[in-house]
C-alpha positions as CSV (number, residue, x, y, z in Angstrom):
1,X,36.3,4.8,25.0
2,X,36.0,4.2,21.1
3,X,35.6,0.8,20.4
4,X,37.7,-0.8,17.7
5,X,37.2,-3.1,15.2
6,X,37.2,-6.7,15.0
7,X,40.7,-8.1,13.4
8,X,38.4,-10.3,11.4
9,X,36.6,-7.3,9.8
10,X,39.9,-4.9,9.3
11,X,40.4,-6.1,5.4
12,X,36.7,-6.2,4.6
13,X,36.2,-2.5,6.1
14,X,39.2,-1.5,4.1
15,X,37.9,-2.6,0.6
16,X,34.6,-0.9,1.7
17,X,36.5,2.8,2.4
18,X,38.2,1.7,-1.2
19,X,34.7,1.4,-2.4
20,X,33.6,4.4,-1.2
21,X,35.7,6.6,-2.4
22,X,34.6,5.7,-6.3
23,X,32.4,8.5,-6.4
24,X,31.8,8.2,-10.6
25,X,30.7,4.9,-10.2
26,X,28.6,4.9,-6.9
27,X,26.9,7.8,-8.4
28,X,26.0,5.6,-12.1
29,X,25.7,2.3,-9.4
30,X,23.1,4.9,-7.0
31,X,21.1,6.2,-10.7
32,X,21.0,2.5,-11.6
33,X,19.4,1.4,-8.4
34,X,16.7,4.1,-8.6
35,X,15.8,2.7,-11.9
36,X,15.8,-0.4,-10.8
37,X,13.4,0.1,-8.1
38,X,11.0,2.3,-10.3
39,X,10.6,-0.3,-12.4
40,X,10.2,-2.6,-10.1
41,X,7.5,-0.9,-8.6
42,X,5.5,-0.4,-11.5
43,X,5.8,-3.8,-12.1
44,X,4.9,-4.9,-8.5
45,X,1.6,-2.0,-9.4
46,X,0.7,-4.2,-12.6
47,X,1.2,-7.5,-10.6
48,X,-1.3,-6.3,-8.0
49,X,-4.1,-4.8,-10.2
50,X,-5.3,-8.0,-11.0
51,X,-4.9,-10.3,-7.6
52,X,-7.0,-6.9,-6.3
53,X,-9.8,-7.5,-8.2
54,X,-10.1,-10.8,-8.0
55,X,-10.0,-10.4,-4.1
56,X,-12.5,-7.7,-4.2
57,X,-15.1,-10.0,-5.7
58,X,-16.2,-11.5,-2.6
59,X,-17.9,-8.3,-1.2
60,X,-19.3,-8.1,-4.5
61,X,-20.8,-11.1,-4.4
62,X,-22.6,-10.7,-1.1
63,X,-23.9,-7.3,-2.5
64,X,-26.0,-9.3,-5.0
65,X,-27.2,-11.9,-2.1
66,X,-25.0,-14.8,-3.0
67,X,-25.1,-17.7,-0.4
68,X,-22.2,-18.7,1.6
69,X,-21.2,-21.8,-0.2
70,X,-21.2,-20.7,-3.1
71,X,-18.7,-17.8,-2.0
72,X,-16.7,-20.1,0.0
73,X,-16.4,-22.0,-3.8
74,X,-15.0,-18.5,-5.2
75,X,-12.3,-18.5,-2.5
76,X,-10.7,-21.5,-4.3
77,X,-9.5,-19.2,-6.8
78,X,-7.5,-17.6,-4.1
79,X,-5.6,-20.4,-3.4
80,X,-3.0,-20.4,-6.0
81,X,-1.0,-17.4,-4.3
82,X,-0.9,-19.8,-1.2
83,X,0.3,-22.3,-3.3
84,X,2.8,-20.6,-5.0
85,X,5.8,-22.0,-3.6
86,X,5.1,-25.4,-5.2
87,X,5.6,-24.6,-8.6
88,X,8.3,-21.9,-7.7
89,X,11.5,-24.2,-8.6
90,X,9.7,-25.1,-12.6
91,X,10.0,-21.3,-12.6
92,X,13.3,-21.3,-12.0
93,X,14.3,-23.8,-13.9
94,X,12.2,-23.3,-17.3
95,X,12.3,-20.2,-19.7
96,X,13.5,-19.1,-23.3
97,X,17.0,-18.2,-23.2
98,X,16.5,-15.5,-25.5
99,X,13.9,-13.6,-23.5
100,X,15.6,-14.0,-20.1
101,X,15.0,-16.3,-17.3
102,X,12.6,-14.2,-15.7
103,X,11.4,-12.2,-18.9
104,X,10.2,-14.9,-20.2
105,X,7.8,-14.9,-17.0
106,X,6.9,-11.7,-15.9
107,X,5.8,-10.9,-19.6
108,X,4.0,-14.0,-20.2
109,X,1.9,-14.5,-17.5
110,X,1.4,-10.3,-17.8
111,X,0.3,-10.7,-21.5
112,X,-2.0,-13.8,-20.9
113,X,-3.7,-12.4,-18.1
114,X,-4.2,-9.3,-19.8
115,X,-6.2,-11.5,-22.1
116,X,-8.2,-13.4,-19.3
117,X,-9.2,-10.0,-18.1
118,X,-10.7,-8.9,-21.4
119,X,-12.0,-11.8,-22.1
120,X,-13.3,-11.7,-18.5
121,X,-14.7,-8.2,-18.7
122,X,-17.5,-8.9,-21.6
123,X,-18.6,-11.6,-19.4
124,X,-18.3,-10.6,-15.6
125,X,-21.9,-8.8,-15.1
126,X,-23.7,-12.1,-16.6
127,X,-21.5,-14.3,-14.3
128,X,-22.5,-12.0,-11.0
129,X,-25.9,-10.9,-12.1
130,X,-28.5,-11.7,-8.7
131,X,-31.5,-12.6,-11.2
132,X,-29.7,-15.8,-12.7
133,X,-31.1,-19.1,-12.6
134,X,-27.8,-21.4,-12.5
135,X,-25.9,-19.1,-10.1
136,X,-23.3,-22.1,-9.0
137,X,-22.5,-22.9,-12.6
138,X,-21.7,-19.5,-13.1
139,X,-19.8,-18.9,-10.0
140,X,-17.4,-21.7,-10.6
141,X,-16.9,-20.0,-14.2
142,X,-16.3,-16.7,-12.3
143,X,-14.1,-18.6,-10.2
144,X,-11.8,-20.1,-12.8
145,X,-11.2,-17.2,-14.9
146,X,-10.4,-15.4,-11.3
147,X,-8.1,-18.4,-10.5
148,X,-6.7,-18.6,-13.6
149,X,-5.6,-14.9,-13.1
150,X,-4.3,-15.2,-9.4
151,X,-2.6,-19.1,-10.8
152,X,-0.9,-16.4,-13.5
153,X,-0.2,-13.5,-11.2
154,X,1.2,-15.8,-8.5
155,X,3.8,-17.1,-11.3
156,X,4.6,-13.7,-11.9
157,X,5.2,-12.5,-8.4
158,X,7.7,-15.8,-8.0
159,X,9.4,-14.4,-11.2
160,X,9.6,-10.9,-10.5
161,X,10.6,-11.3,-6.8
162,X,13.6,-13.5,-8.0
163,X,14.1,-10.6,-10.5
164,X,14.5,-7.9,-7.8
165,X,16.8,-9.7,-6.3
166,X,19.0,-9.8,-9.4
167,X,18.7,-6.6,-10.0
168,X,19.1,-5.3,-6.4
169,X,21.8,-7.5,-5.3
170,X,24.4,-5.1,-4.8
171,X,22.2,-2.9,-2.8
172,X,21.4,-6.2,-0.6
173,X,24.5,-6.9,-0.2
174,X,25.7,-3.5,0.9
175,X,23.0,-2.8,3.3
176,X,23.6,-6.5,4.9
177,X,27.0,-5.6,5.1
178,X,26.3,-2.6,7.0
179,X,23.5,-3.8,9.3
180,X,26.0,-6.9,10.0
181,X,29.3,-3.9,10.9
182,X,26.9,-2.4,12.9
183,X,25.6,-5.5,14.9
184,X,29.3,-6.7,15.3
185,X,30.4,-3.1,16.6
186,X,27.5,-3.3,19.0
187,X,28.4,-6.6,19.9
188,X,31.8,-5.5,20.4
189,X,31.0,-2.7,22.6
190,X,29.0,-4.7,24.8
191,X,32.0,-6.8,25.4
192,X,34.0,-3.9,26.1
193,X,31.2,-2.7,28.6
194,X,31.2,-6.2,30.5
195,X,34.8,-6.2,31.0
């Protein structure tokens, strides 16, 4: 026995066959969404470049026989990804209007982290060298410039994960529609099967 649908869900699955059979548009709506996700991905590639390296500097550091403590200080520039959920709504609610709300993010914490990373790359072999004499002075340096890039890349991941979710709504919105008709069809089966 088939099982029917819900009289609730009748009218919505109706405008969904409507939908469907908009082949012009689905096809620029499907195009769009590929481009959308493409770049979003690279963008989610840039994002991680930096939070990579400054996550890979730990096993660097005990290569060149730094003590404990002093890495345990570098893991405080970790913490800002952790913490990114506190400064999440300023994000939200602060940006130039003529950029974009989340333009005006993604490309300035992207620019000025680009610039902490060169800046950071002239100076990165003194601040890790094994022979120095000061070695906690310069691994609190080491870990400000890395925390100032995770603090940076954090900001962007809050931006850019509010952005895909502009951009991908539809999508979201489709698939949760589907997964939803298929739970209440399952649902509605196993009510079938019970009686």
């Amino acid at each position: 026995m088939l099982a029917q649908v819900p009289e609730d869900q009748v009218e919505v699955l109706s405008l969904f066959e409507e939908n469907k059979n908009e082949k012009p548009f689905n096809q620029a709506k499907k195009s769009e969404d590929l481009n959308n996700i493409f770049f979003l991905t690279f963008l989610y590639v840039i994002l991680g470049i930096p939070i990579g390296l400054a996550f890979s500097i730990p096993l660097i550091l005990s290569t060149r026989k730094v003590s404990y403590s002093e890495q345990g200080t570098y893991s405080f520039a970790i913490w800002p990804f952790s913490l990114k959920l506190l400064w999440a709504p300023l994000i939200d609610a602060f940006f130039v209007r003529k950029i974009g709300r989340r333009k005006t993010w993604v490309v300035s914490c992207q620019f000025i982290s680009g610039l902490v990373m060169i800046i950071l790359a002239s100076r990165v072999n003194k601040l890790i060298d094994e022979n120095i004499e000061h070695k906690k002075k310069e691994i609190f340096l080491l870990a400000l410039f890395f925390g100032l890039i995770v603090f940076l890349s954090a900001t962007q991941d809050v931006a850019l994960d509010a952005w895909s979710l502009d951009l991908l709504m539809d999508l979201v919105i489709l698939k949760e529609f589907t997964f939803i008709q298929k739970l209440s069809s399952i649902n509605h089966n196993l009510k079938e099967f019970r009686d």
